[in-house]
Structure formats: structure tokens, C-alpha cells
DRENTORKOL-3810 file (N, C-alpha, C; in nm, 4 decimals):
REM DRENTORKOL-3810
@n.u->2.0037; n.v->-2.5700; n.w->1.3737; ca.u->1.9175; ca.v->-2.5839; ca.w->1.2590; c.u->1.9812; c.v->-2.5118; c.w->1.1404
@n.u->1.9682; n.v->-2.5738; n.w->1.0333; ca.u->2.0502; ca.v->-2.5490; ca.w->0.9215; c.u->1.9101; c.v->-2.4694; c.w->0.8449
@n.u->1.9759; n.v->-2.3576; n.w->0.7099; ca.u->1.8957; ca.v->-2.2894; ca.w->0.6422; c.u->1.7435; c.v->-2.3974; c.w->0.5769
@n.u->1.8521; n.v->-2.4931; n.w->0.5170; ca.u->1.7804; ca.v->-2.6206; ca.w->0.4402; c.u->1.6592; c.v->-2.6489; c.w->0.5431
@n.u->1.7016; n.v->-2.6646; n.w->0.6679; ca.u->1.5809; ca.v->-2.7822; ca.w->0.7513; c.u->1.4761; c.v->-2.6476; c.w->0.7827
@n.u->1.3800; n.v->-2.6585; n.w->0.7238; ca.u->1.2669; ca.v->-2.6228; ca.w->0.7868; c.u->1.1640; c.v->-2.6754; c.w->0.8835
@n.u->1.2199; n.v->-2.7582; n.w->0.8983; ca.u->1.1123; ca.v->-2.8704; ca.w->1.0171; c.u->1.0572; c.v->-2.8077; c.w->1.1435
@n.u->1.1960; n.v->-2.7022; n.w->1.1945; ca.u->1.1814; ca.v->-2.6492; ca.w->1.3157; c.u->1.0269; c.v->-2.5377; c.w->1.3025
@n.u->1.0373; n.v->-2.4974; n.w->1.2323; ca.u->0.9498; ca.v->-2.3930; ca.w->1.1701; c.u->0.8115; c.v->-2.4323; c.w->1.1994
@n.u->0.8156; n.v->-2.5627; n.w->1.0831; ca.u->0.6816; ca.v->-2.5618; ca.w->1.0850; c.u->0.5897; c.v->-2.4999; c.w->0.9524
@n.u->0.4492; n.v->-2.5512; n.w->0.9006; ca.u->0.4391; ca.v->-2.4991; ca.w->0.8002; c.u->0.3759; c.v->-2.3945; c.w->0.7908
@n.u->0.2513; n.v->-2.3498; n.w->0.9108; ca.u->0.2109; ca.v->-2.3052; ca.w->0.9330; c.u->0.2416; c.v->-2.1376; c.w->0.9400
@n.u->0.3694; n.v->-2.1225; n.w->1.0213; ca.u->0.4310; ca.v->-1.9974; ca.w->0.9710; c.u->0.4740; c.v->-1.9341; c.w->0.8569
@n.u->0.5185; n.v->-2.0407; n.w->0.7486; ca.u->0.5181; ca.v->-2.0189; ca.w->0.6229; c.u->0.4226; c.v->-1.9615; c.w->0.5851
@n.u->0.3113; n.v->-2.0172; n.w->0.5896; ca.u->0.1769; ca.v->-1.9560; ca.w->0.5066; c.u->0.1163; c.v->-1.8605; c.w->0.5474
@n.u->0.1424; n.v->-1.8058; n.w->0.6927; ca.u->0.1142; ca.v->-1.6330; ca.w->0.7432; c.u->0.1678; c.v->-1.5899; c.w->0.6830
@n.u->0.3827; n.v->-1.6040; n.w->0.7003; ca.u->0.4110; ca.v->-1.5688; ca.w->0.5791; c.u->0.4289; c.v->-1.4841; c.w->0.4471
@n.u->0.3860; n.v->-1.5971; n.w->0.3726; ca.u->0.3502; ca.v->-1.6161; ca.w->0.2326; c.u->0.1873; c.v->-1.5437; c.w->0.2044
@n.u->0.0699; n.v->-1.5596; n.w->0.3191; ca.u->0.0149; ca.v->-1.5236; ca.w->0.3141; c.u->-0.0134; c.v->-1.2998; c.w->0.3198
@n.u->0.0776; n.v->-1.2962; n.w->0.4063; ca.u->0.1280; ca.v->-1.1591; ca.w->0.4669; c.u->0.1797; c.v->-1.0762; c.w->0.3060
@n.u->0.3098; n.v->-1.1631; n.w->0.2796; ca.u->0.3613; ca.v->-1.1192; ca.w->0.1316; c.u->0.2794; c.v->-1.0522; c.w->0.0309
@n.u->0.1639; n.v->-1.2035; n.w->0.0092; ca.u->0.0877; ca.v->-1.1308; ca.w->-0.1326; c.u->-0.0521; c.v->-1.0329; c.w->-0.0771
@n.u->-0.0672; n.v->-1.0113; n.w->0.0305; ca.u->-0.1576; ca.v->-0.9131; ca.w->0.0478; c.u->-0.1189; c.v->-0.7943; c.w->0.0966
@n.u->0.0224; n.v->-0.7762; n.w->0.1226; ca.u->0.0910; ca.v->-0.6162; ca.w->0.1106; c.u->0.1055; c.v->-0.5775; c.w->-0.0719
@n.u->0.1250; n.v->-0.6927; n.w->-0.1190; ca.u->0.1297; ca.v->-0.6870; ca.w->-0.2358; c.u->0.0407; c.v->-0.6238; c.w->-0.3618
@n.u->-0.0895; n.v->-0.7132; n.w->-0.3231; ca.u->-0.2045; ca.v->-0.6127; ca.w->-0.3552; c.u->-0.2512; c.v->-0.5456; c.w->-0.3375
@n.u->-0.2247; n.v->-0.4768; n.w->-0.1917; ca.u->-0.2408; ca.v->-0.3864; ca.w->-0.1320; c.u->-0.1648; c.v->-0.2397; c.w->-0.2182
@n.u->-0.0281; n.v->-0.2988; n.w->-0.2135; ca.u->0.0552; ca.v->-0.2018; ca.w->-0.3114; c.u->0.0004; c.v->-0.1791; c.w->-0.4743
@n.u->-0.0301; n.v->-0.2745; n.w->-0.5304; ca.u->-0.1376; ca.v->-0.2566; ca.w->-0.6668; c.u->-0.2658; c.v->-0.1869; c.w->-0.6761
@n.u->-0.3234; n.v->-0.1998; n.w->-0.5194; ca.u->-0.4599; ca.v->-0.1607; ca.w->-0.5485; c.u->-0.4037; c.v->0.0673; c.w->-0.5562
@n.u->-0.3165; n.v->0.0777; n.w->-0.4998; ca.u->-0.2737; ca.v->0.1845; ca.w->-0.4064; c.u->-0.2029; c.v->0.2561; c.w->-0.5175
@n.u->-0.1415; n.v->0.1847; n.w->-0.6347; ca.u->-0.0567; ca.v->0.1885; ca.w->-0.7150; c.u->-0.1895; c.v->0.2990; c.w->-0.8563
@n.u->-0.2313; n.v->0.1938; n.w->-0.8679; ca.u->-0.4257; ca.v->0.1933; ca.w->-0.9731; c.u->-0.4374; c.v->0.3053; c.w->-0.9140
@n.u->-0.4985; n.v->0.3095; n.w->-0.8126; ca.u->-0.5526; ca.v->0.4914; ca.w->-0.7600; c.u->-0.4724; c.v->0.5712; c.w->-0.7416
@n.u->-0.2701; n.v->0.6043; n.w->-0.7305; ca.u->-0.2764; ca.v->0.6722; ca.w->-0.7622; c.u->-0.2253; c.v->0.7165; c.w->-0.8168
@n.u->-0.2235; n.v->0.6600; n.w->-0.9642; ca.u->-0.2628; ca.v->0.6847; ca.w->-1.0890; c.u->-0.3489; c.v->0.7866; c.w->-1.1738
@n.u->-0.4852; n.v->0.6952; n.w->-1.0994; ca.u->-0.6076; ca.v->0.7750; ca.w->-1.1477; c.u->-0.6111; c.v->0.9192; c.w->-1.0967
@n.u->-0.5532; n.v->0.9306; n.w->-0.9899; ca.u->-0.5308; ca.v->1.0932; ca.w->-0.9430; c.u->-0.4286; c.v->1.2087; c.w->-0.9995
@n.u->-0.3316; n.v->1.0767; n.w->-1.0619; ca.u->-0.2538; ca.v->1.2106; ca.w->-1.1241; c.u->-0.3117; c.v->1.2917; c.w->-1.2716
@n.u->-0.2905; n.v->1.3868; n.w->-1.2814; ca.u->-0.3444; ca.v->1.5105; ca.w->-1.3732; c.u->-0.3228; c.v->1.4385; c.w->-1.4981
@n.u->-0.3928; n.v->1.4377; n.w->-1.6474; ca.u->-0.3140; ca.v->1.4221; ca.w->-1.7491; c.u->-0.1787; c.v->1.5033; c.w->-1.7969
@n.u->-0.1735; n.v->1.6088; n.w->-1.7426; ca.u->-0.0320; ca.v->1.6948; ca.w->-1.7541; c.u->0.0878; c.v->1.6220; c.w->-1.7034
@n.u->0.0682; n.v->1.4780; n.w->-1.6101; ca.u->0.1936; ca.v->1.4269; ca.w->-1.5643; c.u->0.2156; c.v->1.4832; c.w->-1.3859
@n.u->0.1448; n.v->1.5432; n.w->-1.3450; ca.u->0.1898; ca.v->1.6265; ca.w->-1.2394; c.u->0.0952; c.v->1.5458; c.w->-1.1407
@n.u->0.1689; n.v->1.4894; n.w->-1.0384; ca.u->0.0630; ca.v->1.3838; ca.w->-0.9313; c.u->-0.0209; c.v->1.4161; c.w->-0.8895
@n.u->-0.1061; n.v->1.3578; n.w->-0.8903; ca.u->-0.2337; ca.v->1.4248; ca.w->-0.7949; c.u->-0.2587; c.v->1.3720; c.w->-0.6670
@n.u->-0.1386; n.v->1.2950; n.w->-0.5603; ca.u->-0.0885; ca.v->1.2644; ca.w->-0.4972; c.u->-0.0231; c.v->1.3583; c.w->-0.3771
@n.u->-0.0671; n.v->1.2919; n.w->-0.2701; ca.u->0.0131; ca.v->1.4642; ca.w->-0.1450; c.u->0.1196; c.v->1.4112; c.w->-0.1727
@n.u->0.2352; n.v->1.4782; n.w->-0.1442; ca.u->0.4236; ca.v->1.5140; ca.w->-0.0823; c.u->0.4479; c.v->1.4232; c.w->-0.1887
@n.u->0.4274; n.v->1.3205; n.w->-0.1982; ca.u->0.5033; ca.v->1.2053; ca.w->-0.3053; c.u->0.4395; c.v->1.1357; c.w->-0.4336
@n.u->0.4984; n.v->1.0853; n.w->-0.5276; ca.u->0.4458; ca.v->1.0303; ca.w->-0.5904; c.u->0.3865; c.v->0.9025; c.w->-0.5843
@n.u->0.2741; n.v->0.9110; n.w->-0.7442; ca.u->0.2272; ca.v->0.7170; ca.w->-0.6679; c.u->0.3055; c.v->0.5971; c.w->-0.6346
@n.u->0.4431; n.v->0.5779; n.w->-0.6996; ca.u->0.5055; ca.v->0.4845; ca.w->-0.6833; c.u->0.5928; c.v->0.4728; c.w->-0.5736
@n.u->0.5821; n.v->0.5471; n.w->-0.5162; ca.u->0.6424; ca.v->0.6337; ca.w->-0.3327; c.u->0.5179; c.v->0.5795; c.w->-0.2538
@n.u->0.3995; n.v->0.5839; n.w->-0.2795; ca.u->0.2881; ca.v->0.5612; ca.w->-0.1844; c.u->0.2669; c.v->0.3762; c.w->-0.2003
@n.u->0.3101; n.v->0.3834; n.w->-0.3381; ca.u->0.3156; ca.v->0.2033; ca.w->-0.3585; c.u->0.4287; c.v->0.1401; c.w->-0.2941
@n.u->0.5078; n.v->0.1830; n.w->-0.2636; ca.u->0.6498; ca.v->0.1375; ca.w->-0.1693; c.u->0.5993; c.v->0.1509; c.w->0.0022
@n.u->0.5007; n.v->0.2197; n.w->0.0259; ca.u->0.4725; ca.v->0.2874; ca.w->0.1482; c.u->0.3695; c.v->0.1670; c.w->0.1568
@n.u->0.2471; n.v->0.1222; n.w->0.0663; ca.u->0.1752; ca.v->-0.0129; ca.w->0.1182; c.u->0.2912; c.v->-0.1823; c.w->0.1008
@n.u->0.3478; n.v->-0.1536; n.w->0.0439; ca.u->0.4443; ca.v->-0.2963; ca.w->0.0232; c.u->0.5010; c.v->-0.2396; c.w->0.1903
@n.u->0.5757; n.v->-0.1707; n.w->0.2308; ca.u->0.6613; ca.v->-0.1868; ca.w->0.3225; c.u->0.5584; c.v->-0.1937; c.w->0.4710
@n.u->0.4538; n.v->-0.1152; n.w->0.4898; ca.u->0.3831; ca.v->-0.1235; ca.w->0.5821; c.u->0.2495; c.v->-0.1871; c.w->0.6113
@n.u->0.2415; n.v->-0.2513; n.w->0.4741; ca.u->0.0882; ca.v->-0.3100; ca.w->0.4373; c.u->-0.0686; c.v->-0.2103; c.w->0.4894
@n.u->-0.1734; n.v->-0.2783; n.w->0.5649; ca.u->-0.2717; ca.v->-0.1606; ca.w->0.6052; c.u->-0.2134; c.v->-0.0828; c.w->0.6738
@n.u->-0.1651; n.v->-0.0427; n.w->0.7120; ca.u->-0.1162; ca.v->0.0888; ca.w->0.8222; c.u->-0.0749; c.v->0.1803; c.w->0.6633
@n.u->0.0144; n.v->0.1468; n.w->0.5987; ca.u->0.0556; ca.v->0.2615; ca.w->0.4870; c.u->-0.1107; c.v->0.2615; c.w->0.3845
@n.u->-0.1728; n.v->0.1952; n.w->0.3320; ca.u->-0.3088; ca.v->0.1824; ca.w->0.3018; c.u->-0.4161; c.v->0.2625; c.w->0.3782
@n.u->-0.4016; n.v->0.2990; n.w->0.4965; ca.u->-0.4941; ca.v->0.3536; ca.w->0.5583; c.u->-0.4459; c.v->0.4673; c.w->0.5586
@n.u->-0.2944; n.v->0.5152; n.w->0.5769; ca.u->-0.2562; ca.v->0.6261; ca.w->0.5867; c.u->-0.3043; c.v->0.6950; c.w->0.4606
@n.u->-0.2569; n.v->0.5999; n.w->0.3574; ca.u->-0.3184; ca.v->0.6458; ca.w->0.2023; c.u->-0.4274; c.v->0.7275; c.w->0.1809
@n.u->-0.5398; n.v->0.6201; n.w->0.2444; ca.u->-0.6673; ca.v->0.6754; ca.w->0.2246; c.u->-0.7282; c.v->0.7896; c.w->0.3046
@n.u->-0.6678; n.v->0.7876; n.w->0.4384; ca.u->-0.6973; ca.v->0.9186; ca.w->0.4996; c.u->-0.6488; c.v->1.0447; c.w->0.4251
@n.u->-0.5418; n.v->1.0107; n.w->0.3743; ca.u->-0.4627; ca.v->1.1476; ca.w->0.2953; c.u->-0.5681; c.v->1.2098; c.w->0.1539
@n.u->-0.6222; n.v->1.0730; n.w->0.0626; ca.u->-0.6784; ca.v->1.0720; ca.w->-0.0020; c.u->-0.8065; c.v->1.0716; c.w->-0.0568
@n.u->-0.8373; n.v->0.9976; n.w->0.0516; ca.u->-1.0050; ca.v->1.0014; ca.w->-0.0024; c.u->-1.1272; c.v->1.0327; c.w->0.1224
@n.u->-1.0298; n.v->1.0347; n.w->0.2440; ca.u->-1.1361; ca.v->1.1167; ca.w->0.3700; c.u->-1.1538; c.v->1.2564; c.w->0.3591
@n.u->-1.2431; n.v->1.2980; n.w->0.4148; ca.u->-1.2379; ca.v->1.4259; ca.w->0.4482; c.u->-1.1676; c.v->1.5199; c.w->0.4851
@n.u->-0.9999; n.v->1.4795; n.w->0.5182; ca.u->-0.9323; ca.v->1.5774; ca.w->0.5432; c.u->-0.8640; c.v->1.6193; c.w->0.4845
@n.u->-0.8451; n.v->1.5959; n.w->0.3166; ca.u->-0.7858; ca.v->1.6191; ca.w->0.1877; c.u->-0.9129; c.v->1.7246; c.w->0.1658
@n.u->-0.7638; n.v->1.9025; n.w->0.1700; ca.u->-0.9327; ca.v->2.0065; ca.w->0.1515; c.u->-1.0099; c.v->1.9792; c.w->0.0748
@n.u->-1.0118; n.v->1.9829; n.w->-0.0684; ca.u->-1.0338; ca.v->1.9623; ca.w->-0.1984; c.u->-1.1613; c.v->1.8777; c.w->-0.2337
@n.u->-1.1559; n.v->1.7728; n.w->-0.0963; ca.u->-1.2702; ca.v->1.6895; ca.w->-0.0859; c.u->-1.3692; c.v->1.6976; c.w->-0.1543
@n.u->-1.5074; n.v->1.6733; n.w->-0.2428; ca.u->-1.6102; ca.v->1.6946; ca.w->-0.2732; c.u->-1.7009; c.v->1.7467; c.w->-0.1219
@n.u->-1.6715; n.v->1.5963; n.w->-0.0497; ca.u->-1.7461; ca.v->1.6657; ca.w->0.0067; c.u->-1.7312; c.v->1.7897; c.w->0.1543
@n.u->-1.5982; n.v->1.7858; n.w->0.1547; ca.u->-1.5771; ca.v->1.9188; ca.w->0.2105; c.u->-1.6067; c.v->2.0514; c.w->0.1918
@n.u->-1.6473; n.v->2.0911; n.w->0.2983; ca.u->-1.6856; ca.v->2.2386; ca.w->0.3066; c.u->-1.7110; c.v->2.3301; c.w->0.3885
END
């Protein structure tokens, strides 16, 4: 099977896919937006170990698994800082 022939394939795999692609994708935007909103106006992240565009590379490359890691870091309870920790 040559690059060209996709026949073998099938279309169906394409569109997991294609489908897979743009929702690590937004995943990385949504991840990107928040954390943003966390960094300080001084410029200084408000982000654990890395910056936001480090955590946006972390949902593109791992999709929910880096997203969840995100949010545990960030917005569960085990970030001391928590509101509602105490």
C-alpha cells in the first residue's frame, strides 16, 4: 500500500483521527485561557513548576490525562492555597 492509497484504511479511522486532533486541541486552548488567568499581573505564573504554555504542550501531547493532571494541580483541593482548603 502506497502513502496515496488510503483505501486500506478506511474512513472511519480518519475521523477518530481527525476527531482525536481537534479535541487535544481545545483541550490545549481551554488549558492555555486558564492558565493565563492564573498568572499574576506582575508576569510571574501562577502556574505550579511550569509555565502556561508548558501546561498547553502537556494537554496537546497527552490530551485528558495532561487536562486532568492540570486540574488536579490547579483547581482541586490539593493546590494548598485552595479557597477551599483548610
Amino acid at each position: 500500500m502506497t502513502i496515496t492509497s488510503m483505501s486500506g484504511f478506511g474512513v472511519f479511522p480518519i475521523l477518530i483521527i481527525c476527531l482525536t486532533v481537534v479535541l487535544h486541541l481545545l483541550f490545549a486552548f481551554a488549558v492555555l485561557a486558564d492558565a493565563n488567568k492564573l498568572s499574576s499581573p506582575s508576569g510571574r505564573p501562577g502556574t505550579f513548576l511550569v509555565g502556561p504554555l508548558a501546561w498547553c504542550l502537556t494537554a496537546v501531547i497527552w490530551g485528558i490525562a495532561g487536562v486532568a493532571v492540570y486540574w488536579a494541580i490547579h483547581h482541586s483541593t490539593l493546590r494548598p492555597n485552595h479557597p477551599d482548603y483548610k
